[in-house]
N, C-alpha and C positions, 0 to 999 in steps of 0.2 A: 399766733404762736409759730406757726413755720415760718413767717417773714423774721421774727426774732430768732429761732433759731439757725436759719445763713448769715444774718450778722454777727451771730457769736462763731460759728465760723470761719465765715470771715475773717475776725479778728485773729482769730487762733492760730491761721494756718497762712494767710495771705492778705495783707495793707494794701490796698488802696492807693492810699499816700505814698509819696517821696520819702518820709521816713516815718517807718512802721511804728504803729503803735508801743508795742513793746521794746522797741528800741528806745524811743523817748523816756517812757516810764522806767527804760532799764539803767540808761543815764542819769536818768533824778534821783534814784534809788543808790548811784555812787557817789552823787552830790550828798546827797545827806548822810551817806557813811563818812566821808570823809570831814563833814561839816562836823560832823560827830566825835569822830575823831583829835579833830582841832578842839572841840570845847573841852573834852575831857581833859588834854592834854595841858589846855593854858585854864585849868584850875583847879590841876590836882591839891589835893591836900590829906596830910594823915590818916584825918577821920570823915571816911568820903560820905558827901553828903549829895542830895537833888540827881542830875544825872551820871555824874562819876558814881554813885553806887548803886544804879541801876546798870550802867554798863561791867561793871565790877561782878556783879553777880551772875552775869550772863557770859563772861572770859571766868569767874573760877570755874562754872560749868561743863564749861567746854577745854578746862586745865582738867577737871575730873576725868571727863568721857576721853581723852586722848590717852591720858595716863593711863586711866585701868585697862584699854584696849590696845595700845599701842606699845605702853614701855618707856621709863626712861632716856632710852635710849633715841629712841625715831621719834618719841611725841615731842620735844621739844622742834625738831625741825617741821613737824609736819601740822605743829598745832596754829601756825599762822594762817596757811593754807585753809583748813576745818573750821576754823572762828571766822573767818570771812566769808567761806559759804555759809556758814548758818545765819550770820546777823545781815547779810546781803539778801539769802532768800525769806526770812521773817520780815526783813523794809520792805521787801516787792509783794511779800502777802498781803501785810495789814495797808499798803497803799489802796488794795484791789478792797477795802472797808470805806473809802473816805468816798461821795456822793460823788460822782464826776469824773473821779479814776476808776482805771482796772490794775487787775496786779498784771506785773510783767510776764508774773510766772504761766500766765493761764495762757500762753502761746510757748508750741512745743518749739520754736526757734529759740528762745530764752534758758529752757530748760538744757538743749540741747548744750547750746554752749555752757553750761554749767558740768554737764555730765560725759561731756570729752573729756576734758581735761582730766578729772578724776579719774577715768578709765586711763588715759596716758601716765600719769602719776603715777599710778599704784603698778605698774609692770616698769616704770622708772625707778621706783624706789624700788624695788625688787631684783633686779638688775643692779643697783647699786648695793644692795645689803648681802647677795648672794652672789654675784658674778652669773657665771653660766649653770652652777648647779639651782641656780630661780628654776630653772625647766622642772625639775622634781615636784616643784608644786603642781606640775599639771602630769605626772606619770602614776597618780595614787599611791598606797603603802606599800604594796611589795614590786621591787626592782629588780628582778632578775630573766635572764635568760628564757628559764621553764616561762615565769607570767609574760612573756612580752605581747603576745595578744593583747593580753588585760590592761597592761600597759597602753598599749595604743588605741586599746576601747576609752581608757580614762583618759587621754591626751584627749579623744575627738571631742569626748563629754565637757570635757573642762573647759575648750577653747569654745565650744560653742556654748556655756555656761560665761564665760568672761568675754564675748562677745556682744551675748541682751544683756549685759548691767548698762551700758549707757542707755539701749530703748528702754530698761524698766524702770529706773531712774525718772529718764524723763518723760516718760505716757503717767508713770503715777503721781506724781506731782502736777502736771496738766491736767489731769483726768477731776483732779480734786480741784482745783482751783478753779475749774470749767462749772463742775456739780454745784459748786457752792455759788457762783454769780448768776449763772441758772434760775436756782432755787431762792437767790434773791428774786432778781425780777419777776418770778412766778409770783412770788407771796405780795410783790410791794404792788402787784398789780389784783390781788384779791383782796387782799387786807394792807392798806397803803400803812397804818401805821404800827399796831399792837404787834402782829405775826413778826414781819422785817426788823422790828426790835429784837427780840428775842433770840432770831436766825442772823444778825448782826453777833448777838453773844457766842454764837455757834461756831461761827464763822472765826471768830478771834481766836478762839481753842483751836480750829481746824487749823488758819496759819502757823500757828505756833507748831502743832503738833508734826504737819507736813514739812516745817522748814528743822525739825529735830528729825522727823525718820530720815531726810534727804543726807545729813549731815552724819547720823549713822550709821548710814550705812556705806556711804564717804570712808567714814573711818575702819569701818570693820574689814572693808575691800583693802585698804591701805593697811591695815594691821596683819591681815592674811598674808598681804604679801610682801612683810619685811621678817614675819616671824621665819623660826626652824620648820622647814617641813620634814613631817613624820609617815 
């Protein structure tokens, strides 16, 4: 068990190889988005049928979660952005289900660069929806003179609150993806076949679920900061 757990490690955190683990798997996982992509495109039809209405359901989805959280207004521009992290992090979960692969996600390098970007975004879109008064989202509700303390107690709060969204971002999405491949090889090593079925079925729920909070909260950080602050 300890030799298993430095090579999960290992993996997690530092490759070996010339090209890291997760970088491969992160690769493949854009091969097949875009493969994906292409299929749907050269055979659309009216009434979608096989994987155009499988992918269909998963972009009105994420038309839903943009729109009620974002607006008219910014979810059209910011919904391309959101629908590519979610169906890019749900390929790189259920990849880490297939015998032979891991997901990309379960190395905090993978996560990482998914949750830069977001954190740049969302004080990019902020900046463009606001100009210079975006600062008011970090000076709390009352703005004057008498509060300026408070004011610059809720500046320090808020920059160091919009500082950890990219490490909680990506520790909790690692954290899970680590737990659950774990918890494979524990069970396919006690119980090689009954138990690992079942934590297989777990495990599908958990990618999904993990690559919906990731996405989330993606949005709700991007919605924060395009909205009026009060």
């Amino acid at each position: 068990m300890e030799g298993m757990h430095e090579v999960l490690l290992m993996d997690a955190f530092v490759s070996p190889d010339v090209v890291p683990h997760n970088v491969t798997y992160g690769i493949l996982a854009s091969i097949i988005l875009v493969v994906l992509a292409l299929m749907v495109r050269g055979s659309l039809h009216l009434v979608p049928r096989g994987i155009q209405n499988f992918i269909e359901m998963i972009v009105e989805a994420m038309v839903k979660l943009v729109d009620d959280n974002i607006g008219h207004h910014w979810g059209p521009k910011l919904f391309p952005f959101i629908c590519t992290i979610f169906i890019y992090i749900l390929i790189c979960n259920l990849m880490g289900l297939i015998p032979g692969f891991t997901a990309a996600t379960a190395n905090v390098n993978t996560n990482a660069a998914m949750a830069v970007p977001v954190f740049f975004a969302t004080h990019y879109y902020g900046i463009r929806a606001h100009g210079v008064k975006y600062l008011n989202h970090f000076l709390g509700p009352i703005r004057s003179v008498a509060a300026l303390p408070l004011m610059i107690l809720m500046f320090v709060i808020e920059f160091i609150g919009h500082i950890a969204r990219p490490l909680t971002l990506t520790v909790r999405l690692f954290g899970n993806m680590v737990a659950k491949h774990i918890l494979l090889l524990v069970l396919a090593i006690l119980a090689p076949w009954f138990i690992p079925t079942l934590i297989l079925c777990l495990g599908l729920l958990v990618s999904v679920v993990q690559a919906f909070v990731f996405t989330l909260l993606a949005t709700l950080y991007l919605a924060g900061a395009v909205e009026e602050a009060h």
